[in-house]
N, C-alpha and C positions, 0 to 999 in steps of 0.2 A: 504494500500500500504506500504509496507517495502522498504523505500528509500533507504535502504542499497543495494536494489539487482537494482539501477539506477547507470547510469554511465553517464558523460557530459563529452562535446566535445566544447572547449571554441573559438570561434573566435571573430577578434577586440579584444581581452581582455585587453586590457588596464593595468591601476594599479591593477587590478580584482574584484572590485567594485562585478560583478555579480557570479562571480568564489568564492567569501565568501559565498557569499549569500547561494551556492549550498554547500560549505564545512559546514555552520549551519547547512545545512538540511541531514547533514551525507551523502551525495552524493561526490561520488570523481569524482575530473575533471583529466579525464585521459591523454587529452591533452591542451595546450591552444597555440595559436597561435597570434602574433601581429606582425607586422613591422619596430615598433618603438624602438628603441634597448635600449632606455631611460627603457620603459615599460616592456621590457621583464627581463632585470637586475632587477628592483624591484620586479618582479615575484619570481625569484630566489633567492632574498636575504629573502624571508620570509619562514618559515617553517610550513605554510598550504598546499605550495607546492612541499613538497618532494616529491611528491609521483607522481608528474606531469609531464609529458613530456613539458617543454616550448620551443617552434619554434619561431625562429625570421626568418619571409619570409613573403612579401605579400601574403595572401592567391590567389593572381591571378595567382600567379605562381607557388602557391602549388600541386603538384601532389598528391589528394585526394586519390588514391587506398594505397598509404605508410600512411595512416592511421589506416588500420586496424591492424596493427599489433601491435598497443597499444590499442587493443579493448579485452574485454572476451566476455562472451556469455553473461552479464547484461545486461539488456532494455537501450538504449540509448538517451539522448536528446542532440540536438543543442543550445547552447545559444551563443548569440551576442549584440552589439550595432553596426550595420556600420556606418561609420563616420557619422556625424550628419548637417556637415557646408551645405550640398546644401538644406537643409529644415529649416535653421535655421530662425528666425524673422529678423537676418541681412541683409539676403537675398531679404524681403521687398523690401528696398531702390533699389534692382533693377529692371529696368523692366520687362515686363513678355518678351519682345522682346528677352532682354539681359540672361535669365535665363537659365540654362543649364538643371536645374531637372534633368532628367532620362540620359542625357547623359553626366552629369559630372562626371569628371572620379572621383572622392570621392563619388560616388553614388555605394556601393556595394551589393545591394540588390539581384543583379543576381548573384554575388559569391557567396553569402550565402548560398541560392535555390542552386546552383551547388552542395555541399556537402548537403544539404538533398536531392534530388534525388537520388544520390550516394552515401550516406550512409543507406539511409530511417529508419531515426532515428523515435521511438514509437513518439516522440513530437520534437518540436522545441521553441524558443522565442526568437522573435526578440526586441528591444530596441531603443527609440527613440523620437525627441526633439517632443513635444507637437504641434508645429509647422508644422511637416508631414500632419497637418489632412488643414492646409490651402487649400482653392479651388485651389494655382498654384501649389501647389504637389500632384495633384489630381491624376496624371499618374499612382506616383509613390507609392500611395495608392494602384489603383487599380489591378496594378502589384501582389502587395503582395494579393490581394485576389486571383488572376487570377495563380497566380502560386502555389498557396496553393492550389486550386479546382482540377489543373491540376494533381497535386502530391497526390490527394485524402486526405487531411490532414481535419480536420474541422478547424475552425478558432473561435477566440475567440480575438476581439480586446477591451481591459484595457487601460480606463484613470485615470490615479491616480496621486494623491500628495503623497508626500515621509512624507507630516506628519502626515497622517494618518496609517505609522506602526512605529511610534517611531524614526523618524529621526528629528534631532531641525532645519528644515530646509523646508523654500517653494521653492519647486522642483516638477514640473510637468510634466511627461514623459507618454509618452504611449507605451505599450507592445501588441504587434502580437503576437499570444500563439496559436500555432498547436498541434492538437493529431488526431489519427489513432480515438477515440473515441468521442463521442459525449461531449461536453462539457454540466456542468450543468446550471441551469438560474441563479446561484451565482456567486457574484462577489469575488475577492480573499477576506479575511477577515481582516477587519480591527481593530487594535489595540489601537487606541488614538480617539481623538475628539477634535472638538473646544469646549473650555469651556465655548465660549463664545455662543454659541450654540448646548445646551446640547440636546443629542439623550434620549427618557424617552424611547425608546425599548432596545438601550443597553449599559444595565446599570454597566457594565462589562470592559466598555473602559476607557483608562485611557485620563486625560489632555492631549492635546500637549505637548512636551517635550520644557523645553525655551532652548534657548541659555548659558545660563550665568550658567545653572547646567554643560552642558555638557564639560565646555572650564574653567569655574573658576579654575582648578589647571594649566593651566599652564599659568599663568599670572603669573608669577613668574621670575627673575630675570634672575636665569639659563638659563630660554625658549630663552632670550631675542637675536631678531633677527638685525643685517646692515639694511635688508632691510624694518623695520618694521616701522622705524623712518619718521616723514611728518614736523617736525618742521622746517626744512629749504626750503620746498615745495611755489611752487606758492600760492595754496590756502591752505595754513594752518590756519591761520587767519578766513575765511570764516567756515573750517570744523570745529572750536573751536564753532562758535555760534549755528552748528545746535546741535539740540537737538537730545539725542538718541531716535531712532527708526525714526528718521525724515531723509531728503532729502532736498538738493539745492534747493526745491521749498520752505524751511521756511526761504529766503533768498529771495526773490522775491517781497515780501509786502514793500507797501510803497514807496518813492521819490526816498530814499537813496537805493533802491535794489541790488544788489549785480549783481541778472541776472535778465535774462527777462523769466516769462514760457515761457515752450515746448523746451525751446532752447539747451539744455540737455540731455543726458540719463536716463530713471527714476531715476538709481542707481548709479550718482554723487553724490558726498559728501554722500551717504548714510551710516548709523552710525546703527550699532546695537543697541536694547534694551534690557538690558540682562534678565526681565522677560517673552520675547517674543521668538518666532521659528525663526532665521536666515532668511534672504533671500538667494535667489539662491547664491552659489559657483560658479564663473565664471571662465573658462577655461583659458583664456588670458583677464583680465581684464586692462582697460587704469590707465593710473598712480593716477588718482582721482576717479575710481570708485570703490565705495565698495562693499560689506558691510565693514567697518571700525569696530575696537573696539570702544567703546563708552569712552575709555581713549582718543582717538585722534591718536591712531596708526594702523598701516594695522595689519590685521592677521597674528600670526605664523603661522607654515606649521601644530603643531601638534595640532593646532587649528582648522586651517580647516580641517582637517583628522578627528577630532573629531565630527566635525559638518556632514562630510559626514556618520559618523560611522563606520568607519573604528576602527580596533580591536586596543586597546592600544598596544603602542610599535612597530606599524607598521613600516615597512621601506619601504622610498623611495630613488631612485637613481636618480641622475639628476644633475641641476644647481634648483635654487631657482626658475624661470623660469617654465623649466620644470615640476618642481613637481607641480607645481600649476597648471599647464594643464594635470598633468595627474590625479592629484583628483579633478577638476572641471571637466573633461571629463569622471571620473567614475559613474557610478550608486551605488547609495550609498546601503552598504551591506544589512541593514535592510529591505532596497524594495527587494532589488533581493532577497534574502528568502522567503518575504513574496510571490511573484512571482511565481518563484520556485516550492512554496509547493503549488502555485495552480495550477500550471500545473502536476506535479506528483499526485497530486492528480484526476487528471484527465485524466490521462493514461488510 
């Protein structure tokens, strides 16, 4: 397959997390679309996207047919992440009474499907929290099969961790991947390994990538952020005794405990280790939940950018706020390539 005769059509695209992914793989995104005007300014301030149409409009109210007119005659795919908040593990805590699933209005799965029908793109790939496959977003599971069959698409649904293609980062998402063709019985290809459980078939993959390769330059002075500082914080004191790569639960032992288990987030006070893969980048994290550096400070912005994979030098647009929700709410590049090149390859 010569990826250069593919062309992608970006929706949800965020910071473009998935939109790199597709510029690694020499596929140009001809258009990408988002709502968030935060997201689409950082679109435009990077120069992978020159060459891209960026729309700031809900796709609900995008008139699909004013698409083709930034289309050629190259083979097309849909890629997306729709928002993720009604399948999230947050959602847990509420009842199944109180659950909106398929009818909350941040549920865009049926926009999506609207421009593959109406574009009938060779493939599509949808993107999404690991949490979809719960039994109360069962609907909304079966949706996507049901409208995949409907659209005559085959389906091919991927569970993967982002540190099995070279991301310093546990991050578990699963991808919907349609083609007009049959897909093969392989899985996308993966790049790394646990070291700690070595594969003796392939012997070709590299370690995990840690943390503290990917971020040690800019722990530097210059980097240095307002909002990075905890010294003056409620639990500062508390986050100095955990140990890195630990969590509020090595606080718990004992008379004198600090807290009581369970009562917590896993990822309070949680502290990187810097010969170890990051934990998940959270979109809107609470003022005490990490991951922390293992200094005792919050992450810079070009820290976490870096842990998502994101290309040096990246820019984002926002408040400090903001950008931290739009590269916790990216899919980090490295996956989406690897992605990517398994669905292209499977046209």
């Amino acid at each position: 397959m010569n990826y250069k005769n593919i062309q992608a059509i970006s929706l949800f695209s965020g910071a473009g997390g998935l939109d790199i992914g597709c510029k690694q793989n020499k596929i140009d995104v001809k258009v990408a679309i988002d709502n968030d005007h935060d997201s689409v300014k950082t679109l435009k301030l990077n120069s992978h996207f020159n060459d891209t149409t960026v729309i700031e409009e809900d796709i609900k109210n995008f008139k699909i047919k004013n698409i083709e007119k930034y289309l050629n005659g190259k083979k097309t795919i849909i890629i997306g992440g729709p928002p993720c908040q009604p399948f999230s593990k947050n959602g847990y805590w509420i009842t199944n009474e109180k659950r909106k699933s398929n009818k909350d209005p941040r549920n865009c799965l049926d926009d999506f499907f609207n421009f593959v029908e109406k574009i009938n793109p060779e493939g599509f790939l949808i993107e999404n929290v690991e949490s979809i496959l719960h039994p109360t977003n069962k609907n909304a599971v079966n949706s996507i099969f049901r409208k995949t069959k409907k659209l005559k698409y085959n389906l091919k649904m991927v569970r993967a961790n982002a540190l099995d293609y070279g991301v310093p980062q546990k991050r578990k998402r699963v991808f919907f991947l349609g083609s007009k063709k049959e897909f093969d019985n392989e899985e996308p290809k993966k790049t790394h390994y646990d070291p700690n459980k070595p594969d003796l078939f392939n012997t070709n993959l590299k370690p995990y990538e840690t943390v503290g390769e990917h971020i040690k330059e800019f722990d530097k002075d210059i980097y240095e952020e307002e909002h990075e500082k905890t010294n003056l914080g409620t639990f500062y004191k508390e986050l100095k005794k955990v140990k890195p790569g630990e969590n509020y639960l090595a606080l718990c032992d004992g008379k004198k405990s600090n807290f009581k288990k369970n009562t917590r987030f896993w990822n309070f006070l949680l502290k990187l280790k810097e010969d170890l893969p990051s934990w998940t980048i959270a979109a809107q994290p609470g003022p005490w939940v990490g991951p922390f550096h293992w200094t005792n400070r919050r992450l810079r912005v070009p820290e976490i950018a870096a842990i998502q994979t994101f290309p040096k030098n990246y820019k984002f647009f926002g408040t400090r706020r903001s950008i931290q929700k739009q590269i916790g709410n990216a899919v980090p590049p490295l996956m989406g390539k690897a992605m990517v090149k398994y669905l292209i390859d499977n046209l």
